[in-house]
PAKE-546722 format. One record per atom (N, C-alpha, C, CB): residue in three letters; x, z, y. Coordinates in steps of 0.001 Angstrom, whole numbers, plus 500000, padded with zeros to 6 digits. Glycine has a CB too. Layout:
// PAKE-546722
ALAXZY;...
END
This chain:
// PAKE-546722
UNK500853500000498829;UNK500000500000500000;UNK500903500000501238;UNK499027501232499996;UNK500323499542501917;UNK501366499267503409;UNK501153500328503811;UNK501086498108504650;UNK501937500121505032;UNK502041501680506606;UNK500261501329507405;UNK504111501075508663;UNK499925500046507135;UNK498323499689508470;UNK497857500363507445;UNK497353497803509056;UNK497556499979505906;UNK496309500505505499;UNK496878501797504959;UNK495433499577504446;UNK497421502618505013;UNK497815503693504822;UNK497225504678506264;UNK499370503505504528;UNK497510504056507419;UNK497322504491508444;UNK495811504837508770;UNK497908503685509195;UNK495400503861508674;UNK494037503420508447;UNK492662504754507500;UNK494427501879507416;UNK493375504392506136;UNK492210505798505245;UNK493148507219505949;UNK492357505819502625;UNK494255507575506380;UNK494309508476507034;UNK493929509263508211;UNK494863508382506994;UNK493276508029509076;UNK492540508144509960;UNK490644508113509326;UNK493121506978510944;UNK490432507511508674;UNK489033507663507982;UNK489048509212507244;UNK488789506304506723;UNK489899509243506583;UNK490017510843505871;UNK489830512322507444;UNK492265510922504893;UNK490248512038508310;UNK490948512422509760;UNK489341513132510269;UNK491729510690510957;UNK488603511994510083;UNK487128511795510782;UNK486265512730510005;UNK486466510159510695;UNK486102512337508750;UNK485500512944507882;UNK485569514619507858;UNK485960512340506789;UNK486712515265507769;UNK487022516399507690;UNK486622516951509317;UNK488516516469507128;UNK486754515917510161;UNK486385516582511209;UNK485048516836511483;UNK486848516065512119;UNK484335516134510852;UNK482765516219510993;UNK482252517082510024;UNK482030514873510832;UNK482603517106509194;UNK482588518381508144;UNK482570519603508761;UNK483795518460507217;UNK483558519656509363;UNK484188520956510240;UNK482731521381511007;UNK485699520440511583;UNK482906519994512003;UNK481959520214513027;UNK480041520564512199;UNK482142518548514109;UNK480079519786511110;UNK478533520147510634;UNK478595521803510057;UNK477959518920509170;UNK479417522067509618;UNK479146523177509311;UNK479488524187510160;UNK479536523335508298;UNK480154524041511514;UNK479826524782512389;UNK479178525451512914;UNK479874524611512753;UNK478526524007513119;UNK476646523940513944;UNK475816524903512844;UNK475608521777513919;UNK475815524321511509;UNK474888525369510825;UNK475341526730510626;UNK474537524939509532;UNK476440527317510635;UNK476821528317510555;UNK476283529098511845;UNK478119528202510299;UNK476308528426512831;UNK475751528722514340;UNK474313529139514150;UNK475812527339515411;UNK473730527670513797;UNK471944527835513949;UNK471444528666512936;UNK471030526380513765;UNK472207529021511651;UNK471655530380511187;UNK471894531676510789;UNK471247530259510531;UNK472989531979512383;UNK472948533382513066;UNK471690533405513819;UNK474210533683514074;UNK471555532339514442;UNK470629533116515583;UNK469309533030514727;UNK470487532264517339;UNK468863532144513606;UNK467452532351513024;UNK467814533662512155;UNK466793530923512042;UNK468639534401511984;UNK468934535382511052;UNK468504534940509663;UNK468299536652511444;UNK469305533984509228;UNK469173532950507485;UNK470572532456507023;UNK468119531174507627;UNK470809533198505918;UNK472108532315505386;UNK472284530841505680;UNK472143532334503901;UNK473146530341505777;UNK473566528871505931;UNK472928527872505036;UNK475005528737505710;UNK472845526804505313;UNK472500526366504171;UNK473568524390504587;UNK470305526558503968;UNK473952524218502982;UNK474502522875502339;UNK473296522002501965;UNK475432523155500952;UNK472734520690502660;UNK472108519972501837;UNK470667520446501307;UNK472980519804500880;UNK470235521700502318;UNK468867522707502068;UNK469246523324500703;UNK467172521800501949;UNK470533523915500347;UNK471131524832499558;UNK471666526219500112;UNK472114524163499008;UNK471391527334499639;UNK472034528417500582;UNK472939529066499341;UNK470770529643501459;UNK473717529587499185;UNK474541530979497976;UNK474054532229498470;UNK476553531199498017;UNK474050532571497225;UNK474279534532497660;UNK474714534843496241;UNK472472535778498219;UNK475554536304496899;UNK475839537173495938;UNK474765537867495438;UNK476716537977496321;UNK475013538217494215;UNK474004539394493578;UNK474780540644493139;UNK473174538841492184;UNK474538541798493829;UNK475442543095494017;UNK475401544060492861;UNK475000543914495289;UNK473911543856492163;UNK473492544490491386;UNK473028544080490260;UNK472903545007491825;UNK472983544994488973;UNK472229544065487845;UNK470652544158487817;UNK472729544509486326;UNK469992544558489075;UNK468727544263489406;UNK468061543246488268;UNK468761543678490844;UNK468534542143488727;UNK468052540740487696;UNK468735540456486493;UNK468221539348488400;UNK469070541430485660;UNK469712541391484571;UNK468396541239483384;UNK470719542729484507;UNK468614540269482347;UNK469906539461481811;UNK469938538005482010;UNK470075539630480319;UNK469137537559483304;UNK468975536476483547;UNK470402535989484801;UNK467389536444483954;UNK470338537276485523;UNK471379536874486894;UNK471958538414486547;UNK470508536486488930;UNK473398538336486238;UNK473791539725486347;UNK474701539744487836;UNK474727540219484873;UNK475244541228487972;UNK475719541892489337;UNK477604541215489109;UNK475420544197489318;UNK477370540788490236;UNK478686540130490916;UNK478329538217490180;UNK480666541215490095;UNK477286537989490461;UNK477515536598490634;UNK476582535984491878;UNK477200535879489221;UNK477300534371491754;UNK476415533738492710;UNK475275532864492228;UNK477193532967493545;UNK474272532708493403;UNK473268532138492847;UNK473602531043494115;UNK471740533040492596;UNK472602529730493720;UNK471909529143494585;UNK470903528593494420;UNK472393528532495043;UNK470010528613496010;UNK468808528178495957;UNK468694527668497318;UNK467826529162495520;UNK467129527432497125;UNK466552526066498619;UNK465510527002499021;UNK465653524013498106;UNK465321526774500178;UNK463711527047500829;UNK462601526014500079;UNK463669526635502750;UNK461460526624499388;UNK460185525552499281;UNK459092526325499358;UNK460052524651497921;UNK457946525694499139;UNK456936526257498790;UNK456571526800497515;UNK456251525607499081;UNK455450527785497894;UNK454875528228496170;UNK454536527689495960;UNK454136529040495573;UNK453467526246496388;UNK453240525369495287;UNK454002524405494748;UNK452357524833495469;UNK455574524437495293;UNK456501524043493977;UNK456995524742493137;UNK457490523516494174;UNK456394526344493101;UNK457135526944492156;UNK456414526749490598;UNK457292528460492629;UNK456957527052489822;UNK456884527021488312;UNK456885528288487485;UNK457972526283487847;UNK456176528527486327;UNK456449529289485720;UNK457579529933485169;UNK455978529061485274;UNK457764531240485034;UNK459589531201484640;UNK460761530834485683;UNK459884529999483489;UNK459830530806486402;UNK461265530927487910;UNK461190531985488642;UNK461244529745489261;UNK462680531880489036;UNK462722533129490314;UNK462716532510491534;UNK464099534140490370;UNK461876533773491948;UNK461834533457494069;UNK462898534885494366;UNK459415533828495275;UNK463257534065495651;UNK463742535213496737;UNK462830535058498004;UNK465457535014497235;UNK462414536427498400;UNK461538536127499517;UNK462111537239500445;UNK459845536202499183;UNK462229536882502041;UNK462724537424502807;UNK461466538075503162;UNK463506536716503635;UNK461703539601503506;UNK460051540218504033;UNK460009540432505285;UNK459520541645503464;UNK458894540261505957;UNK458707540490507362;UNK458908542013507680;UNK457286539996507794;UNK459212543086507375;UNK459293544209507597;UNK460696544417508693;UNK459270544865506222;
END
């Protein structure tokens, strides 16, 4: 590969990471102030501290999940629901 197109995906690679940077900035930003974990792609993580949800989710792992509705939920699934309290 030459020095142009070498130059070239180094500068495309350059962009990418920078917008990366910058998107997850912004969301890291917009959900402090809604008080909501971040979310990837309407994906959020969390830890689980406890074996609360044991033997399905035990204590010290991660989960992930999306915001939806209950009428996409299913039998045999878990919700997390944030409470208004």
């Amino acid at each position: 590969m030459n020095n142009k197109k070498k130059s070239i995906w180094g500068y495309i690679l350059s962009v990418l990471c920078v917008l990366i940077v910058v998107f997850t900035s912004i969301e890291v930003i917009s959900a402090a102030k809604e008080s909501r974990p971040p979310r990837v792609f309407g994906y959020s993580v969390s830890y689980v501290p406890t074996d609360s949800m044991a033997p399905e989710i035990n204590d010290g792992e991660y989960i992930y999940y999306k915001k939806t509705t209950f009428d996409e939920v299913n039998v045999d699934e878990i919700i997390i629901y944030k409470s208004q309290v």
